[in-house]
Backbone as a chain_set.jsonl record, in Angstrom:
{"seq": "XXXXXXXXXXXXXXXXXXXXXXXXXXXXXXXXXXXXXXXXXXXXXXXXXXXXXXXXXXXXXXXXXXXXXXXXXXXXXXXXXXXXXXXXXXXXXXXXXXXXXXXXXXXXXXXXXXXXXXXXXXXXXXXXXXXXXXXXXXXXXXXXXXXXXXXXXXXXXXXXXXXXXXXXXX", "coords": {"N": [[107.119, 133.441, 49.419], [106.111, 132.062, 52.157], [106.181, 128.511, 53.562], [103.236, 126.449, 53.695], [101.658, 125.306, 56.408], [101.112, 122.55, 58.203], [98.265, 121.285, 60.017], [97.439, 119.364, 62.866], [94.477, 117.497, 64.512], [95.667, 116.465, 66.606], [98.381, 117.088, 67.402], [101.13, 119.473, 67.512], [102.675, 120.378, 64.874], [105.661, 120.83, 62.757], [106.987, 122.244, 59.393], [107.637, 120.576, 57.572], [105.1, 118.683, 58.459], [105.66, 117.164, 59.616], [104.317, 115.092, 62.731], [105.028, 117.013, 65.429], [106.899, 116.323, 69.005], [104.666, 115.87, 71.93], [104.494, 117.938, 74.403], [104.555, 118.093, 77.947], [101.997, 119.009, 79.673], [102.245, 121.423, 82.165], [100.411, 121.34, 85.163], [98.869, 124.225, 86.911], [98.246, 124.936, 90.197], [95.317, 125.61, 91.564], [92.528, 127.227, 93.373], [90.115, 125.887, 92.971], [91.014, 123.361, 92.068], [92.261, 122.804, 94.806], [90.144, 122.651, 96.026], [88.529, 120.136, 95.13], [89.761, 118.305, 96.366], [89.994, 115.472, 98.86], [90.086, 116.769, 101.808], [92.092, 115.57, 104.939], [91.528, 116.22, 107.209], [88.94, 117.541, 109.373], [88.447, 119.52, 110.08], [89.654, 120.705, 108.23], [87.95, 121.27, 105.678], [85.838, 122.902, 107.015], [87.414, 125.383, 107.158], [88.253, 125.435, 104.404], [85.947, 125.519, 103.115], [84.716, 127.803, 103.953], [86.804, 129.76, 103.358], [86.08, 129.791, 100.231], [83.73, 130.736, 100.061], [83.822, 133.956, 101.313], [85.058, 137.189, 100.233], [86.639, 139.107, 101.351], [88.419, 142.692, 100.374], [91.643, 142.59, 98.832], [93.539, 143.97, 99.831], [93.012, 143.583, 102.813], [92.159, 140.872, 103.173], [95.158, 139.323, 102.582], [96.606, 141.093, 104.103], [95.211, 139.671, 106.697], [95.673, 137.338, 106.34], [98.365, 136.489, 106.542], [98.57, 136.837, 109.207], [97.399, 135.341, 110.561], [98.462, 132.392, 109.714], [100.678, 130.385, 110.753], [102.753, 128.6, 110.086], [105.737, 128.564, 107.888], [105.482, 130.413, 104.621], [106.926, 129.949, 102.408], [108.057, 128.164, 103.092], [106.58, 125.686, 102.259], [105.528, 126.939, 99.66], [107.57, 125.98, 98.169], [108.11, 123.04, 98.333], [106.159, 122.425, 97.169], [106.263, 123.579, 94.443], [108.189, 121.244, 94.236], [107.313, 119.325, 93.086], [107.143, 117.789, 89.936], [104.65, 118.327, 88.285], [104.18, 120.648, 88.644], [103.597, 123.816, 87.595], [103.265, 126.911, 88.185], [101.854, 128.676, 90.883], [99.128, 129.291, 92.497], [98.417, 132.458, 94.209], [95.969, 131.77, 96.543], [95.784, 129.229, 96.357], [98.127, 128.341, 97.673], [97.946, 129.619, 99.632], [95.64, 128.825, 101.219], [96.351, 125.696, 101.118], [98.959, 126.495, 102.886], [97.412, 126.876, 105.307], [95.485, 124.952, 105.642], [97.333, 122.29, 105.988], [98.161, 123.555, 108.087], [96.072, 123.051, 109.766], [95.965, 120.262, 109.91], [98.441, 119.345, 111.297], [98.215, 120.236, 113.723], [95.508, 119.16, 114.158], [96.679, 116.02, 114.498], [98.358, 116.435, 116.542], [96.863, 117.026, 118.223], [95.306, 114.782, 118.662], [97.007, 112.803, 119.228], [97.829, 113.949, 121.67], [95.607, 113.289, 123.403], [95.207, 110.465, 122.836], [98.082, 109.661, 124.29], [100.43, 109.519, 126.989], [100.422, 112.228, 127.389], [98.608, 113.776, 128.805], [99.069, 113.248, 131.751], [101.785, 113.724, 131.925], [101.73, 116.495, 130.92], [102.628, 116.923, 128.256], [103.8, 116.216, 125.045], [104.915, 113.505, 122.911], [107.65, 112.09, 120.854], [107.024, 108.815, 120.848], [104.137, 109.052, 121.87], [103.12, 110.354, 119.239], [104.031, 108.472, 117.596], [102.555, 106.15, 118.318], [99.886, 106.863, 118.001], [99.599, 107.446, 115.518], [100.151, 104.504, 114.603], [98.023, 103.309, 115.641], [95.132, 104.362, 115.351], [93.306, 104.935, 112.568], [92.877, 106.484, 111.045], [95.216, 108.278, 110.709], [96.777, 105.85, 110.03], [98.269, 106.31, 107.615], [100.671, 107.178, 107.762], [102.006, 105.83, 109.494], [104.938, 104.976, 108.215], [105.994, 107.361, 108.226], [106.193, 107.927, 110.613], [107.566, 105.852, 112.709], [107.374, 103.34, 114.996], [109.915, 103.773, 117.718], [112.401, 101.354, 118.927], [114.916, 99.726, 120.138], [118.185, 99.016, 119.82], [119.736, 96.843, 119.995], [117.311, 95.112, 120.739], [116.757, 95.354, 117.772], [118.828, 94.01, 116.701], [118.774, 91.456, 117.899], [115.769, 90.497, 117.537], [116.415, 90.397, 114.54], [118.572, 87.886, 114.418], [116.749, 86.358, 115.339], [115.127, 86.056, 112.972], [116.951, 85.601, 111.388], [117.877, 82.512, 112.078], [115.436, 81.079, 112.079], [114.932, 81.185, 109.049], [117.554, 79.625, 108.359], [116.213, 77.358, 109.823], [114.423, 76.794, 107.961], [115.533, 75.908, 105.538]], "CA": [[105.966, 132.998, 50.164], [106.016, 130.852, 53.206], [105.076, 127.37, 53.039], [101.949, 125.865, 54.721], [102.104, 124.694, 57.949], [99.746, 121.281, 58.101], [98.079, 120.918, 61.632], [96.611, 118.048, 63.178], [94.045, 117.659, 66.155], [96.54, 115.532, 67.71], [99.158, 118.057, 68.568], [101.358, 120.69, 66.835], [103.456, 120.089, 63.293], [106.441, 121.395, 61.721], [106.863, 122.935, 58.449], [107.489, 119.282, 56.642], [103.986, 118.262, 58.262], [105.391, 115.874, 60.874], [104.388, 115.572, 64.069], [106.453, 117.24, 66.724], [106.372, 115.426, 70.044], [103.961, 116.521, 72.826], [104.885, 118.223, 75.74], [103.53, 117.591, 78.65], [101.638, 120.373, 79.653], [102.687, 121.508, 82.979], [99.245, 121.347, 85.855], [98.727, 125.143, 87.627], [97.521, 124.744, 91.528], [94.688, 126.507, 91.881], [92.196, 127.275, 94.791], [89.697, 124.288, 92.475], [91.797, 122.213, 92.245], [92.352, 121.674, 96.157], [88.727, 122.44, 97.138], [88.607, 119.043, 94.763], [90.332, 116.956, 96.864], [89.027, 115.606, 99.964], [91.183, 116.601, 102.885], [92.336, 114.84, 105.539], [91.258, 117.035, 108.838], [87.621, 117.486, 109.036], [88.919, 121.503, 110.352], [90.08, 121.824, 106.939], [86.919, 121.025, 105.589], [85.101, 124.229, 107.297], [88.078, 125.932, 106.242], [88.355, 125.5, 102.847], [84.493, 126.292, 102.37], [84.752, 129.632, 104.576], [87.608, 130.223, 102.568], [85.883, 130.409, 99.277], [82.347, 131.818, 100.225], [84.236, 135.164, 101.511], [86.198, 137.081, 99.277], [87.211, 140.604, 101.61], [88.968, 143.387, 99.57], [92.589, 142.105, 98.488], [94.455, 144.417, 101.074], [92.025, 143.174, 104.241], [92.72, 139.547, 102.973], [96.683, 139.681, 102.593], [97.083, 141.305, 106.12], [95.015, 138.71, 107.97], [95.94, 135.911, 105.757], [99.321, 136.434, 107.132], [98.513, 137.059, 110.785], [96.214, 133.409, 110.721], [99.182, 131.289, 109.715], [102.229, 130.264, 111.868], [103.55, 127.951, 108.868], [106.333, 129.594, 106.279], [104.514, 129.834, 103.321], [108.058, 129.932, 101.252], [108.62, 126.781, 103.061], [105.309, 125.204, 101.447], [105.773, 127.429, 98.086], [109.205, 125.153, 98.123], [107.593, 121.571, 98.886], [104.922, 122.199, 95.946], [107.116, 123.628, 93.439], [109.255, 120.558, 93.977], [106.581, 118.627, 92.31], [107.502, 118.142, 88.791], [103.86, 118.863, 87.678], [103.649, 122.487, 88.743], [104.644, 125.568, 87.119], [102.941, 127.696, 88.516], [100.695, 128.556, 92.093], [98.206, 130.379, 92.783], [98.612, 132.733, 96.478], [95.01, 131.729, 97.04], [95.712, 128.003, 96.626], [99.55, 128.439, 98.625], [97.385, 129.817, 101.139], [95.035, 127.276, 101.581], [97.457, 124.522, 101.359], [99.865, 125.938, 104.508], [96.378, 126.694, 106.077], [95.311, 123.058, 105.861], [98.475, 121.51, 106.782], [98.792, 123.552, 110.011], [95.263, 122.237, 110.861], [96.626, 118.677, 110.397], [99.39, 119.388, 112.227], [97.068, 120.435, 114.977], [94.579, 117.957, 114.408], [97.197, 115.02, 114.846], [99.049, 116.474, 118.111], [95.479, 117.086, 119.433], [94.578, 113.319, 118.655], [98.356, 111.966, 120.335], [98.096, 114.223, 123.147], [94.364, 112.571, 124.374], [95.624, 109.204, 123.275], [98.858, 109.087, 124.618], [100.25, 109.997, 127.985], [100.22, 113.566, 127.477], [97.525, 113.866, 129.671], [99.708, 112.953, 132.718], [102.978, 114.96, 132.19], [101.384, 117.678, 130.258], [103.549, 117.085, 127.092], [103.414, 115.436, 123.666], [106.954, 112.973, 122.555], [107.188, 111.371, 119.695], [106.478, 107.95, 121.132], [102.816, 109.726, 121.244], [102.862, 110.993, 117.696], [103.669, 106.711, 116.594], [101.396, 105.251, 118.619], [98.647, 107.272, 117.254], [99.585, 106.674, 113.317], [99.644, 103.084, 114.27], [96.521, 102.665, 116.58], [94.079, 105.138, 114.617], [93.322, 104.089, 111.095], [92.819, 107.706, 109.981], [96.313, 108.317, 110.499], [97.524, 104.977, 109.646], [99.283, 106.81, 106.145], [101.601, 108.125, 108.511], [103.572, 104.373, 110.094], [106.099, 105.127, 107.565], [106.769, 108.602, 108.602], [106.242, 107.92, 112.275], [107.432, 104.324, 113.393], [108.254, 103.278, 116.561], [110.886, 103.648, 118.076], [112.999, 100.535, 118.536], [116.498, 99.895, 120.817], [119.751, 98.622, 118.717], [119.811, 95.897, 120.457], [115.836, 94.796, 120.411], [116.388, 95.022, 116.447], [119.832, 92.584, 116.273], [117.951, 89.962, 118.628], [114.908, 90.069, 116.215], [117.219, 90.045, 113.268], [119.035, 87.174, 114.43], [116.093, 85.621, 114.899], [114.901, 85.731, 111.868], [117.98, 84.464, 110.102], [117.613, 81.634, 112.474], [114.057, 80.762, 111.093], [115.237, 81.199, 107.526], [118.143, 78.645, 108.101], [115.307, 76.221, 110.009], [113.513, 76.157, 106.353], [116.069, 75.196, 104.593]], "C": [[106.37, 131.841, 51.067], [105.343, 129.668, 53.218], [104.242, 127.336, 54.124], [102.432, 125.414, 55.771], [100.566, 123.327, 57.892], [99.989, 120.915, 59.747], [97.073, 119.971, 61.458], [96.166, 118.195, 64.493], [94.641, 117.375, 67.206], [97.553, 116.516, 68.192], [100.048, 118.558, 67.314], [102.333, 119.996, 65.358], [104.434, 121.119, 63.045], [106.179, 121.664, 60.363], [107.114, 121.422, 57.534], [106.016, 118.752, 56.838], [104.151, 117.083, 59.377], [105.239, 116.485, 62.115], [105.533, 115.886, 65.057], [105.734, 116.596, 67.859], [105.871, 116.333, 71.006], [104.813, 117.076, 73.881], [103.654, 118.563, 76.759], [103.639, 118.827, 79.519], [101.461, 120.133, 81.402], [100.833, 121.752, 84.163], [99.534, 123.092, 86.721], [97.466, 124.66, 88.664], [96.424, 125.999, 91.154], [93.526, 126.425, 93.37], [90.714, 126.012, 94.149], [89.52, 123.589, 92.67], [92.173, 121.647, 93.677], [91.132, 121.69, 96.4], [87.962, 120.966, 96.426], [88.886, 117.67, 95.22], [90.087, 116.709, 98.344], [89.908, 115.708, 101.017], [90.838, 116.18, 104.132], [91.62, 115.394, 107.233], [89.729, 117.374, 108.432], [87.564, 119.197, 109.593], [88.536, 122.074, 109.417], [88.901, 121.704, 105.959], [85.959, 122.864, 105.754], [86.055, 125.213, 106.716], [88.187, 126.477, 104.483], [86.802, 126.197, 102.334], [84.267, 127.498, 102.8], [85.216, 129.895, 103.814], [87.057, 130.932, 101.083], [84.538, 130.906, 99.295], [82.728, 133.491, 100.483], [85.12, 135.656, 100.959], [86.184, 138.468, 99.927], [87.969, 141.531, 100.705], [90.186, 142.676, 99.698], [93.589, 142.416, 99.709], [94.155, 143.49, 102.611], [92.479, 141.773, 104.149], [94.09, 139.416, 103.226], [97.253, 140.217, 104.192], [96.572, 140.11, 106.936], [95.251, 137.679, 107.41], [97.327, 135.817, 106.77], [99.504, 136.354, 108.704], [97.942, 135.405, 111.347], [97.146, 132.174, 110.721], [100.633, 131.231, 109.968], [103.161, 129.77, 111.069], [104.326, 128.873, 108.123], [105.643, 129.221, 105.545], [105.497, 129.841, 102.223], [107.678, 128.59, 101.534], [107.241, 125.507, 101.777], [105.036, 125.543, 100.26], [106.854, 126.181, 97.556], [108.457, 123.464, 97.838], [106.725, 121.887, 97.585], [105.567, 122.321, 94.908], [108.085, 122.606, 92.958], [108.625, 119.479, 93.516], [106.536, 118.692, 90.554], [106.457, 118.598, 87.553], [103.322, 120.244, 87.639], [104.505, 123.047, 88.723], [104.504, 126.409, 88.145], [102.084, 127.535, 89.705], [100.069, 129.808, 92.367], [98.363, 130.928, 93.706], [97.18, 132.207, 96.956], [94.972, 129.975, 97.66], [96.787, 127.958, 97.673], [98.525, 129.069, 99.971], [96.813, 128.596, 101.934], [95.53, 125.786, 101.908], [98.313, 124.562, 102.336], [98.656, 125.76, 105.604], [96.083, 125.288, 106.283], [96.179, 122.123, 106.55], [98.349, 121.893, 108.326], [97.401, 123.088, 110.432], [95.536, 120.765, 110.68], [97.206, 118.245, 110.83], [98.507, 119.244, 113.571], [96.497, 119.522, 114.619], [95.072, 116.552, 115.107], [97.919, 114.976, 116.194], [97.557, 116.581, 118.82], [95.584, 115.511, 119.706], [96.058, 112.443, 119.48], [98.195, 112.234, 121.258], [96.703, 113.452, 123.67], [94.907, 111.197, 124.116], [96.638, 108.861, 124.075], [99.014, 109.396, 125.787], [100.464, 111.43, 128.191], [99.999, 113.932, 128.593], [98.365, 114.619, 131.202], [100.701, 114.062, 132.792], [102.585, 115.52, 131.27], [102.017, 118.119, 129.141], [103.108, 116.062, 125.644], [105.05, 114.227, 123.31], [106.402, 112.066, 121.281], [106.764, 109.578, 119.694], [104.603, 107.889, 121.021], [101.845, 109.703, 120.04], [102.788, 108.836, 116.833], [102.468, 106.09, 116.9], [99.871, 105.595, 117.719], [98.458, 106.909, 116.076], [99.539, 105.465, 113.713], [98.402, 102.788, 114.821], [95.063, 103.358, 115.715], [93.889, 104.742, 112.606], [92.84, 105.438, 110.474], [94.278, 108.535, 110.207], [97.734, 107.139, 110.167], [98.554, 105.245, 108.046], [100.599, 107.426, 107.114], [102.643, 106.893, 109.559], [104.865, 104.643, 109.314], [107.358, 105.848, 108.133], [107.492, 108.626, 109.848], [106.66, 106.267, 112.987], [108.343, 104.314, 114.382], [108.97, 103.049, 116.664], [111.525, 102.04, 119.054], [114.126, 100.579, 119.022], [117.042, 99.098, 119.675], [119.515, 96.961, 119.05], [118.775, 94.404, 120.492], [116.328, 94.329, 119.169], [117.375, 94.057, 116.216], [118.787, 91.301, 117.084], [116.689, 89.205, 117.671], [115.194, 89.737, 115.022], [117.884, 88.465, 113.002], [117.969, 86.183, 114.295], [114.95, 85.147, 113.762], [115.755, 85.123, 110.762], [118.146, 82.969, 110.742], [116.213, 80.734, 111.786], [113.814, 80.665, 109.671], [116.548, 79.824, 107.502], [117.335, 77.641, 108.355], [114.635, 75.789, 108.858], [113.947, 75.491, 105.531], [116.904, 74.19, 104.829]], "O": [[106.904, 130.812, 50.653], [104.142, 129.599, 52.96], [104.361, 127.937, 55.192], [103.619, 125.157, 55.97], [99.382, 123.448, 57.577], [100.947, 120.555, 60.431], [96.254, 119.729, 60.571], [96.796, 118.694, 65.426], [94.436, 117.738, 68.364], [97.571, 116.77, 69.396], [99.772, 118.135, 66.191], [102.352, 118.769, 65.261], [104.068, 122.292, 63.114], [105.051, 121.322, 60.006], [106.395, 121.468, 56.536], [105.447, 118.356, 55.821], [103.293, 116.35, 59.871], [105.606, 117.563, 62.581], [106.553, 115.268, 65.364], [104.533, 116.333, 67.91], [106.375, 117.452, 71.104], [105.883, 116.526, 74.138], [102.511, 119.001, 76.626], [104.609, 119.454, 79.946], [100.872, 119.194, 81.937], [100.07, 122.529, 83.59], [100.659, 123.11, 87.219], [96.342, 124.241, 88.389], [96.697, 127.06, 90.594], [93.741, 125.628, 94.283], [90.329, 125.245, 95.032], [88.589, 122.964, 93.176], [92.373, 120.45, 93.884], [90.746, 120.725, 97.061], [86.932, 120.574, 96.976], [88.567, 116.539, 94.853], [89.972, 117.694, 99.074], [90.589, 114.705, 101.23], [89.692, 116.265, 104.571], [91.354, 114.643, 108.171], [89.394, 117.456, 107.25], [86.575, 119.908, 109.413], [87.803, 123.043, 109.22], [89.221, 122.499, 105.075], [85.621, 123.659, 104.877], [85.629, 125.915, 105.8], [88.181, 127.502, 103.802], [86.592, 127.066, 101.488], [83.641, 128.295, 102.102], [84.481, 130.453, 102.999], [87.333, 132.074, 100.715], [84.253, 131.612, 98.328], [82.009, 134.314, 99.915], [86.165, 135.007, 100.907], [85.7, 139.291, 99.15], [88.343, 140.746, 99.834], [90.153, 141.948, 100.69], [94.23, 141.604, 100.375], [95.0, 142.898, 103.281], [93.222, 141.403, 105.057], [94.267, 139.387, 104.444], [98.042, 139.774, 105.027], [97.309, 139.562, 107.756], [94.981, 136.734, 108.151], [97.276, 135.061, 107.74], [100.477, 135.86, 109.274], [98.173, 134.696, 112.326], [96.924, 131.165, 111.389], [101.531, 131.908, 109.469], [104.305, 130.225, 111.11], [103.802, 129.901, 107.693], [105.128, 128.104, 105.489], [105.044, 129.748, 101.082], [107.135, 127.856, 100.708], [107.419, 124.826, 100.768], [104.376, 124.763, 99.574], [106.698, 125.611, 96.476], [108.569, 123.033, 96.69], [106.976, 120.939, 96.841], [105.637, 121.315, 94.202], [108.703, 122.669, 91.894], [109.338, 118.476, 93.473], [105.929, 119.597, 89.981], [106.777, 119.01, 86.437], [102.45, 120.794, 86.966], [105.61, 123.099, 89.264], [105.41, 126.673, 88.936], [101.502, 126.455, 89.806], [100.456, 130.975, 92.425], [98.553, 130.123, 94.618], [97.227, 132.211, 98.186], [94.499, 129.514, 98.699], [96.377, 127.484, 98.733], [98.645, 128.757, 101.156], [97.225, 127.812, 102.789], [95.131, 124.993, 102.761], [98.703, 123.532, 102.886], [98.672, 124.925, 106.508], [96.573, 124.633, 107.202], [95.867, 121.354, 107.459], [98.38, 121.194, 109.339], [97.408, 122.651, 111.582], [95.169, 120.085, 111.638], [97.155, 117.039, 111.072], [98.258, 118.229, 114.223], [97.249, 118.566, 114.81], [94.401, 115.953, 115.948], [98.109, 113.962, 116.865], [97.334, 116.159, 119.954], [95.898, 115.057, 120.806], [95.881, 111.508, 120.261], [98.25, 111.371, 122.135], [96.994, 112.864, 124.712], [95.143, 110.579, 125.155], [96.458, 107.826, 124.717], [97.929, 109.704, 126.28], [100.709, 111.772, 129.348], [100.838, 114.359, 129.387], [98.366, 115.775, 131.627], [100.586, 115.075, 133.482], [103.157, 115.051, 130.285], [102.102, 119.314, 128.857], [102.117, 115.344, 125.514], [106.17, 114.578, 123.68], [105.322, 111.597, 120.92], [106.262, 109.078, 118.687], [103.926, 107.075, 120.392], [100.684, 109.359, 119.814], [102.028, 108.249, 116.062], [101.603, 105.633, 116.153], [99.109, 104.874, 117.076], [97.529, 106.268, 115.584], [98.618, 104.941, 113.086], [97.751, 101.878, 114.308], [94.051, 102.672, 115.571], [94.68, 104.28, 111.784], [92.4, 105.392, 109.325], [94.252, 109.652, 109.691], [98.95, 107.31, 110.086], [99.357, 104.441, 107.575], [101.361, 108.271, 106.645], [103.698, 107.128, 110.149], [105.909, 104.482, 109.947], [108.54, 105.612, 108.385], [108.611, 109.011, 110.185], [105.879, 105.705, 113.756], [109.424, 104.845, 114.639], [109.381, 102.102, 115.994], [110.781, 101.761, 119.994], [114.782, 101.494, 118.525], [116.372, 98.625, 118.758], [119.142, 96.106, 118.246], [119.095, 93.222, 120.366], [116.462, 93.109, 119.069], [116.995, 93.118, 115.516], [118.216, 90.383, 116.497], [116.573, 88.053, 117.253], [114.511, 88.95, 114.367], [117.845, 87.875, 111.922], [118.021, 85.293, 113.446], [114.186, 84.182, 113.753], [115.498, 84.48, 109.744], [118.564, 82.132, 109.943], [116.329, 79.777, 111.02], [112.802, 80.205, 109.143], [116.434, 79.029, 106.569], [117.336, 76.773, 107.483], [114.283, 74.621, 108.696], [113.352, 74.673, 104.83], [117.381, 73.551, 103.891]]}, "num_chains": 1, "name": "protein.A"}
């Protein structure tokens, strides 16, 4: 006869009765779980709620899902998976998630090209793309990504003078 096994609410037991240690139970994306979180483009917004009010047959979906978005959706399977809390993804949520991005993509070259000089020579540069993350405060998460650009030369002069101003203190 096999001995008892003694369980506890707290989490699973060996055959002596001690606790074994938790594991930490891995989060699955689902389509939820993003319509949970408040995204950033006010696009993705109408998006996301079209998205789950209409549910077309599986085939009809799958063809135009694919035709709608310009994004790889490996590349974005890749980028999520490399999050150490997910096992697993849903295609409904992987959809939704390159969907979203490419309207934030779009949303943010829209919002550079009217601020910056676009306009003029009919183009976008990444001088554009900074100004905007720094001047707009709904892309201000994005100075990191995007910071201005800066000559060699500019940054030793400023450098210097800051180790100048650090010897004046002391």
């Amino acid at each position: 006869m096999a001995p008892k096994r003694r369980s506890s609410p707290a989490g699973g037991s060996n055959l002596n009765g001690r606790q074994s240690p938790k594991k930490k139970k891995k989060k699955r994306v689902t389509v939820q779980n993003i319509l949970q979180v408040p995204p950033v483009c006010p696009g993705a917004v109408w998006f996301l709620m079209k998205m789950s009010q209409t549910t077309p047959d599986k085939d009809e979906q799958s063809s135009a899902n694919k035709k709608s978005i310009s994004l790889p959706i490996s590349r974005v399977r890749l980028i999520m998976k490399s999050s150490p809390d997910v096992s697993s993804i849903n295609q409904d949520a992987l959809f939704l998630t390159t969907k979203a991005t490419e309207l934030f993509v779009q949303h943010l070259a829209l919002a550079s090209f009217n601020n910056g000089s676009g306009k003029e020579t009919n183009s976008l540069s990444y001088t554009d793309l900074a100004t905007t993350a720094e001047e707009k405060e709904t892309f201000h998460f994005l100075t990191d990504i995007l910071p201005k650009k800066i000559l060699a030369r500019d940054y030793l002069q400023s450098l210097e003078q800051m180790q100048e101003e650090d010897e004046a203190d002391f």
